[in-house]
C-alpha positions in Angstrom: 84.9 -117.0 161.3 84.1 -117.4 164.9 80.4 -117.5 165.8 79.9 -114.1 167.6 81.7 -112.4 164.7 78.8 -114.6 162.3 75.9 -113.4 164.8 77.0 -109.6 164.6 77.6 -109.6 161.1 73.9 -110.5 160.7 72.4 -107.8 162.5 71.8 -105.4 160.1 71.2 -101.5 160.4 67.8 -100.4 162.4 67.1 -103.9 164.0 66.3 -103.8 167.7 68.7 -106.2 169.4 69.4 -106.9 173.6 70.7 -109.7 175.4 69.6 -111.9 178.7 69.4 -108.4 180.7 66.5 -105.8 179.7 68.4 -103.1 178.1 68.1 -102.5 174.4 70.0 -101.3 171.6 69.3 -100.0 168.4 72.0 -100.9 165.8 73.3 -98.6 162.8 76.8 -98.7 161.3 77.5 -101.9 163.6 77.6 -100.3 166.6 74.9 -100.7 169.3 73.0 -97.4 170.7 71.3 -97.5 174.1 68.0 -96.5 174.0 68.1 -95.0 177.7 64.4 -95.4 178.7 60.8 -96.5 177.7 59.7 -92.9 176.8 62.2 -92.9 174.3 61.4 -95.9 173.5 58.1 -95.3 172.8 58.4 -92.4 171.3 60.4 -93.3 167.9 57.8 -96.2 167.6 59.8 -99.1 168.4 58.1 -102.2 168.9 59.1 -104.9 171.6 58.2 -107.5 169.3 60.7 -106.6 166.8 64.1 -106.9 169.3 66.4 -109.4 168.2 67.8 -111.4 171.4 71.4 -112.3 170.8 73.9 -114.1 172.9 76.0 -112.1 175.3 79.4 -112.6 173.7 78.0 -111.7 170.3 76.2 -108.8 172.4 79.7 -107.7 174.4 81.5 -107.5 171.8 80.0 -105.2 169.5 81.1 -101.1 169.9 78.8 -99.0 171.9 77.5 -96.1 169.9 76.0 -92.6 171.3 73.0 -93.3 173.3 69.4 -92.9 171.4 67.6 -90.2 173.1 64.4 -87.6 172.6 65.5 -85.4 175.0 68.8 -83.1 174.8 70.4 -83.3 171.9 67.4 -84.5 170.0 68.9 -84.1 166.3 72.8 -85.0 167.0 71.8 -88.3 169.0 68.2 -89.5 166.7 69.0 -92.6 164.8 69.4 -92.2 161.3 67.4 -95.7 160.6 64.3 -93.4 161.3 63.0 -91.9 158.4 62.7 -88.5 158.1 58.7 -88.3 158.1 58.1 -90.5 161.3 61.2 -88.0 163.2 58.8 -84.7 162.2 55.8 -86.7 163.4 57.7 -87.4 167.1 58.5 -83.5 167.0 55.4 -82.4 166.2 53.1 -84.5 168.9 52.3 -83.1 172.3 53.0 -79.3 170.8 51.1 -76.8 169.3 52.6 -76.9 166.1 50.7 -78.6 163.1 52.5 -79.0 159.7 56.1 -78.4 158.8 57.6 -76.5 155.9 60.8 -78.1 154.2 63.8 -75.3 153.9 66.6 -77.5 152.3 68.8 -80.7 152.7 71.9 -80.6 155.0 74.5 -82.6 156.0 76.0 -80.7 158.8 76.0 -82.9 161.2 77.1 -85.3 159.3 73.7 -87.0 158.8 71.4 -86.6 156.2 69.1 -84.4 156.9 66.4 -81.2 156.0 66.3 -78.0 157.8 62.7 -76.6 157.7 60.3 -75.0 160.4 57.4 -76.0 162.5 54.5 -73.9 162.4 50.9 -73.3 163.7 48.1 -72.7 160.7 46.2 -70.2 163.3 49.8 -68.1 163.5 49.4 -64.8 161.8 52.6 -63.2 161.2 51.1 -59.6 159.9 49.7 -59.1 163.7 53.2 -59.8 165.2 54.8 -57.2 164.0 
């Protein structure tokens, strides 16, 4: 086995990894997602202490996955490393919102996932209609 092919075999799912540049990649399913910018970045709670510097051949020659994003197509494009409760925390900070109700599990996007709602305790549904 060649030693790029060693080195990428080693990173495993949800590890932070970049090379001699300053972009950064999360990895899941052995491909490596661009995480496009530092609000994204900071948003899903990554740490720059975690990120994994690897060589650029090992870095080159792994597939490029859909780019990690918290803007858009938040849902399709979210990494699936993050667990559930941390992703309902990102969606729920800076809005008016304050707890989440669980509706049921899904796989229709091909991802694990819940479908539920985001609601405000002060909401009172009897005066809206």
């Amino acid at each position: 086995m060649h030693h790029t092919d060693r080195v990428r075999s080693r990173v495993q799912d949800g590890i932070l990894i970049r090379g001699l540049d300053s972009a950064v990649y999360l990895v899941e399913h052995s491909k490596k997602r661009p995480i496009g910018d530092m609000v994204t970045f900071h948003s899903y709670g990554f740490n720059a202490k975690g990120i994994v510097v690897l060589d650029e051949l090992a870095l080159e020659g792994m597939e490029i996955g859909s780019p990690v994003n918290i803007c858009g197509d938040f849902i399709m494009n979210s990494p699936e490393t993050l667990l559930p409760e941390k992703e309902k925390a990102i969606l729920l900070r800076g809005t008016q919102f304050d707890r989440y109700e669980k509706l049921a599990d899904t796989e229709g996007t091909g991802k694990k996932r819940e479908i539920g709602v985001f609601l405000k305790s002060s909401y009172d549904y009897a005066s809206s209609i």
